[in-house]
N, C-alpha and C positions, 0 to 999 in steps of 0.2 A: 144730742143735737136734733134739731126736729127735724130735718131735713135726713137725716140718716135710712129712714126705710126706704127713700126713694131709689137710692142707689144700687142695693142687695142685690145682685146676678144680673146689674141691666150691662147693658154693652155702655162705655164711654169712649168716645175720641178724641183727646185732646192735641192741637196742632200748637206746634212751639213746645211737644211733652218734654223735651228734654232739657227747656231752658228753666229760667228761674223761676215764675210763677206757675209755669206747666207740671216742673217736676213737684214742685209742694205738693200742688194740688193732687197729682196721681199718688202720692203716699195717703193721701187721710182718702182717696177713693178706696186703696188696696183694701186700707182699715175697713173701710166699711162694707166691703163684698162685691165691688164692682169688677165686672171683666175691662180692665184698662188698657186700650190700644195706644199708642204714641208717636206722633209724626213729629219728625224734625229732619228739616234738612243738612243741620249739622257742617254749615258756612259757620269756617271759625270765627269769622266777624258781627254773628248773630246770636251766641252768648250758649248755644245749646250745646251738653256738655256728655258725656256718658257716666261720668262722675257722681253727677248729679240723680241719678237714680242706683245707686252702689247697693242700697241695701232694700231695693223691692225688684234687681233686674231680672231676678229669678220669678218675678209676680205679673210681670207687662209682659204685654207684648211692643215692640219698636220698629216702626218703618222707616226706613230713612227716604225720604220724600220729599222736594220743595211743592210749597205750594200754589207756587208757579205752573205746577205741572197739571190741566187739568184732567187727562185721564187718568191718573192713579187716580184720584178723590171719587171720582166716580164709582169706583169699586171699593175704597177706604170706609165712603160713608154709608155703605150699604149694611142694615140691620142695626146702626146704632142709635141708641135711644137719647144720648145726650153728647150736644158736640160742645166741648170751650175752643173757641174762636181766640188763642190766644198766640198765636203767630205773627209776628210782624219787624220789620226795621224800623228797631230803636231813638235813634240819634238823628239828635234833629241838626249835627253838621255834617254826616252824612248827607244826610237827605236837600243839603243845601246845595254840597260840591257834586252829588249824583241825585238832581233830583228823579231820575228817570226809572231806576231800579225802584227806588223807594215808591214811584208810581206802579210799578207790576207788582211788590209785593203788597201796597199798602190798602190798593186799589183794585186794580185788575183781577190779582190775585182772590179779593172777595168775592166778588162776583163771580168767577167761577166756583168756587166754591160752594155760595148759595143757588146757582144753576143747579150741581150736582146735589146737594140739600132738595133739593125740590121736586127732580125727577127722580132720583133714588131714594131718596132717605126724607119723605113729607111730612113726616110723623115725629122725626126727632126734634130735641130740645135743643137750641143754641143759645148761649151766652157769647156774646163778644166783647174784648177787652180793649178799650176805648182809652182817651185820654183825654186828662186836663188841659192839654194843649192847645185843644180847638177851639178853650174861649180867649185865646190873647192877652193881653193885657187886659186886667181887671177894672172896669167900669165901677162895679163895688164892690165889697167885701162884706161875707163871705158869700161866693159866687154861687150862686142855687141852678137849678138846669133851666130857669129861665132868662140867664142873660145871654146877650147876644154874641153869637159866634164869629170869631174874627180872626183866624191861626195867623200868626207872627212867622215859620217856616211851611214850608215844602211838606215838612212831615203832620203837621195839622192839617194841612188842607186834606192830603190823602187820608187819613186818618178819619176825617169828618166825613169825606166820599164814603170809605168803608162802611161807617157808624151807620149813613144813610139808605147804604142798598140794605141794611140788615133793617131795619126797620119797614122799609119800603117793602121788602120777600114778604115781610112779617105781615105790613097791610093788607098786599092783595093777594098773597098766596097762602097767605094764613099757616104760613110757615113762622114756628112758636121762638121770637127771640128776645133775646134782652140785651141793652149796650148800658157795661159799667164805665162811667169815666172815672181812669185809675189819678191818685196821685201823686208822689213820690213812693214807690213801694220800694221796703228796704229787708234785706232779711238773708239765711242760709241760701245756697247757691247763686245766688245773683253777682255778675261779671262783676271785677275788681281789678281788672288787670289793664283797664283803658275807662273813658268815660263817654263810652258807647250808650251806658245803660243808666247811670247813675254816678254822682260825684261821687254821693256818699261812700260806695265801692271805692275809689279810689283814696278817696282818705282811712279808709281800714286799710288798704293794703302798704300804706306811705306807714303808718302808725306803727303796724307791725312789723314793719321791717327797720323800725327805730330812725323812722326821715320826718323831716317837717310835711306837711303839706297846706296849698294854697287856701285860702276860701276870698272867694271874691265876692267884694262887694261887703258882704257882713249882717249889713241890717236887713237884707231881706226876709220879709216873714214867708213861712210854708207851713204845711201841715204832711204828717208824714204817716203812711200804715204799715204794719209790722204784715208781714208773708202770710203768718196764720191767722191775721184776721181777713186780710182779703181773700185769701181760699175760701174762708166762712161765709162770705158775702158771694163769691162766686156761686157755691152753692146751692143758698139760700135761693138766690135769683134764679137759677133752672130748676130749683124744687118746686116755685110757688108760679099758681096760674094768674094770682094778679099782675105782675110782670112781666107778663106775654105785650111784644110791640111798646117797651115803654126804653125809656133813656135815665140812667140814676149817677149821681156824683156819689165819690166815695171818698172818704176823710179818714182822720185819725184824732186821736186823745187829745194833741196836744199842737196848740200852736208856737213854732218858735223862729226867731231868725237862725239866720248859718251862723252867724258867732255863738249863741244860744249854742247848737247844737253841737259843733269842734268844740265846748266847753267840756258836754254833756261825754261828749267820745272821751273826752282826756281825764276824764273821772274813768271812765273803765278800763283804759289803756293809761294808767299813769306813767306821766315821762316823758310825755309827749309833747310836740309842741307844733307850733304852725303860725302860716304870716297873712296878714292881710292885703287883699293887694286889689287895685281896680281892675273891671271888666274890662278882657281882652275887648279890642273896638269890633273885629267880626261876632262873637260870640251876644256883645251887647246890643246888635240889632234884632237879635232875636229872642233877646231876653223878655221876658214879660212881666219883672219884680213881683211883687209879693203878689202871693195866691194862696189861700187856703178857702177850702169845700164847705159848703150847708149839703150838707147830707141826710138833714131830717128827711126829706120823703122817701130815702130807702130804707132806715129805720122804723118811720112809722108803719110800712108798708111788709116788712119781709122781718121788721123786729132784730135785726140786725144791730151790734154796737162793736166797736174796737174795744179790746179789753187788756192791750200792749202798749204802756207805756215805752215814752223814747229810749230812758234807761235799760229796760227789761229787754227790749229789745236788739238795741245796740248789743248788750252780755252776752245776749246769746246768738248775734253775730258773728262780735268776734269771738268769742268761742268755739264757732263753729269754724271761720277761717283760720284759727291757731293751730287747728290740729288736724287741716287739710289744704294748705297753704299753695305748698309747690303743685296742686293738683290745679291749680286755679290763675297761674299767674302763664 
């Protein structure tokens, strides 16, 4: 990986380390030589697990910290050389019936954070993990990071604020960051036990446990990335100085609708079955139908490609929740 010398003995801080994309991401750091710290405040409704680090917990270290709080950070992010900004409330019907929490985490919370970035820690790297959320309903297809910002919930607006102070730190404090907008990430550790975080999660966990489950709506098209290509792309983007102060969407192989893809599940889970059914009426106001990413400028730019089809990835999904099931539910 070209990105790999960068890591070798440097300090990393990842916040949200214990949930799903945090913890991926600290295993292939472990891999490659980094000292990995991990913040998680470990709110069972925030997806971060202990679990979820089972076989490097001898290799982290673990804070349990909201980051909420800003005097621990002040102390957390002292000496570390790369911080992932990957903390945050999920669900964007939380964020509907609380939108207030989801302003201290989504928001507030950023900011102090890059405070403490700034006066302690002015020299580290941060990536923040952003989402498709904050362009809305799609104007066109496929949405490139020039079309206009228009969040449909509570949880894009805050989510855009957050996007915004890290870019902003980045302008005038020349504090070095980068904002991925994630898309559907689906993959090992990720919540399944509610749909906090992802349907997908919850139709693996319906499947396996031999139950139909919903997909609403059907024809919507998405575009989806497997765990370990986005850790890749994480990376990538805090290895490389062109990506200092820039904004990149992130995609995947393949575009498909939700039926498309409960097909694709019932190929690796044969036996399975499921109903189609319309968009509950709350849920469809903040629906934003079909979305999938133009992600060439972070490819051209960081050389970066997903290389996990939806099949290959799904296998090794539910593979991974078949034989760690009860730990997750």
């Amino acid at each position: 990986m070209p990105h790999t010398q960068n890591y070798s003995r440097k300090n990393v801080l990842i916040t949200g380390g214990l949930g799903f994309i945090g913890s991926n991401l600290a295993a292939v750091l472990v891999e490659l030589g980094a000292n990995v710290l991990l913040v998680d405040s470990l709110i069972p409704q925030y997806g971060g697990s202990l679990e979820n680090i089972r076989a490097i917990k001898d290799k982290v270290r673990v804070n349990i910290s909201d980051v909420r709080d800003p005097y621990s950070f002040r102390e957390l992010v002292r000496g570390q050389d790369y911080v992932f900004n990957l903390a945050g409330q999920t669900s964007h019907m939380d964020s509907m019936s609380d939108p207030y929490t989801d302003l201290e985490i989504n928001c507030s919370a950023q900011l102090s954070i890059l405070e403490a970035l700034r006066v302690y820690a002015p020299e580290a790297r941060t990536v923040y993990a952003s989402t498709r959320q904050i362009y809305g309903r799609p104007n066109y297809l496929p949405v490139d990071e020039k079309h206009p910002l228009n969040p449909v919930d509570v949880n894009g607006v805050n989510k855009l604020a957050g996007e915004g102070y890290h870019i902003l730190y980045s302008n005038v404090y020349n504090l070095r960051s980068t904002c991925i907008r994630l898309t559907n990430t689906y993959g090992p550790h990720m919540r399944i036990k509610d749909a906090r975080q992802t349907f997908v999660g919850i139709w693996i966990k319906q499947v396996l446990h031999g139950k139909p489950f919903e997909v609403w709506g059907g024809d919507q098209l998405r575009d989806f990335t497997y765990v370990e290509d986005c850790v890749e792309a994480l990376l990538l983007a805090a290895a490389s100085d062109v990506t200092n102060g820039k904004v990149y969407n992130l995609g995947g192989l393949e575009i498909l609708s939700l039926k498309q893809l409960a097909d694709i599940l019932l190929e690796v889970v044969p036996g399975g079955e499921y109903s189609i059914r319309e968009y509950p009426e709350d849920r469809k106001k903040i629906d934003i139908g079909d979305y999938y990413s133009d992600d060439s400028l972070f490819k051209a730019e960081t050389g970066w490609a997903p290389r996990t089809s939806i099949k290959a990835g799904l296998e090794k999904t539910v593979k991974y929740f078949e034989e760690r099931l009860p730990y997750y539910l």
